[in-house]
N, C-alpha and C positions, 0 to 999 in steps of 0.2 A: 803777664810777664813782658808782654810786647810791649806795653805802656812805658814800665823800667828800663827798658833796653834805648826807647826814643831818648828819655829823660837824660840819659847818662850818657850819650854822644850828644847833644846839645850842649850839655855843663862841660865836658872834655874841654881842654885849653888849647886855644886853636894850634897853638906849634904841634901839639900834639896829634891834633886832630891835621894837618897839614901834611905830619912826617908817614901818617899811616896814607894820607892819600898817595903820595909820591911814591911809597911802597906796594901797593895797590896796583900803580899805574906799572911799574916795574914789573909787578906779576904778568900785566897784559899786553908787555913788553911796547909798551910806552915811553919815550925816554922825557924825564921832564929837568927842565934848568928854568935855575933863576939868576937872571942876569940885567944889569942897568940896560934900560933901555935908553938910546938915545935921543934927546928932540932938539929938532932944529929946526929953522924957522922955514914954513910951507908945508911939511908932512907932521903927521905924529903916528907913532910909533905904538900898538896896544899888546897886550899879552894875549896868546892863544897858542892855538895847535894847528900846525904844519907838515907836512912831508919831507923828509932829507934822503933825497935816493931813497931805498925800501924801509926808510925807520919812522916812526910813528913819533914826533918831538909837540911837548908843549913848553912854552916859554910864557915864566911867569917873570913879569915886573919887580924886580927884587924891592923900589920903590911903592907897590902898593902895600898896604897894611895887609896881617897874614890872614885876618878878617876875609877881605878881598881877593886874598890868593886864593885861601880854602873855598869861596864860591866859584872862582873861577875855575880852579881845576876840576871842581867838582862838576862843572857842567862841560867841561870840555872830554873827558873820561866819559862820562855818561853819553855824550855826542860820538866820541868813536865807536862806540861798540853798540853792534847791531841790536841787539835783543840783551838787555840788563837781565833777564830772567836765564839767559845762557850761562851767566858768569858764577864761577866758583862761587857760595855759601861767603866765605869768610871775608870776599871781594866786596859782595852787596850788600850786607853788613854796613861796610864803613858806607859805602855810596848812598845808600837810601835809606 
């Protein structure tokens, strides 16, 4: 049954699979935006996770494909929290 379960979050369409991450991150009271990033000539600008006063912010690239976003927040989520095995059932689901 574990087999099917991989199978069928792999084929999920990534908006989909993007909207439950963001939801996800919500539950672990992560706040996540996607917003233009801007570049200008001498820095460049990448999408991650941050601190804003006590709130936990990831900022995704609204410019990268959602392909890109979905691996990115998935590893930035996975990055904040200490022990993946701590997290609500329905949370590590989508994550892993």
């Amino acid at each position: 049954m574990e087999g099917k379960d991989k199978k069928t979050r792999s084929t999920r369409k990534p908006q989909a699979r993007l909207e439950e991450l963001i939801r996800c991150a919500t539950l672990l009271q992560i706040e996540v935006r996607t917003e233009k990033l801007l570049r200008e000539v001498g820095y460049r600008v990448l999408s991650g996770s941050c601190r804003l006063k006590e709130k936990k912010l990831i900022i995704l690239d609204r410019d990268l494909s959602v392909r890109d976003q979905v691996d990115l927040l998935t590893g930035e989520i996975l990055r904040s929290v200490p022990d993946p095995a701590a997290v609500p059932p329905e949370i590590r689901d989508v994550l892993l």
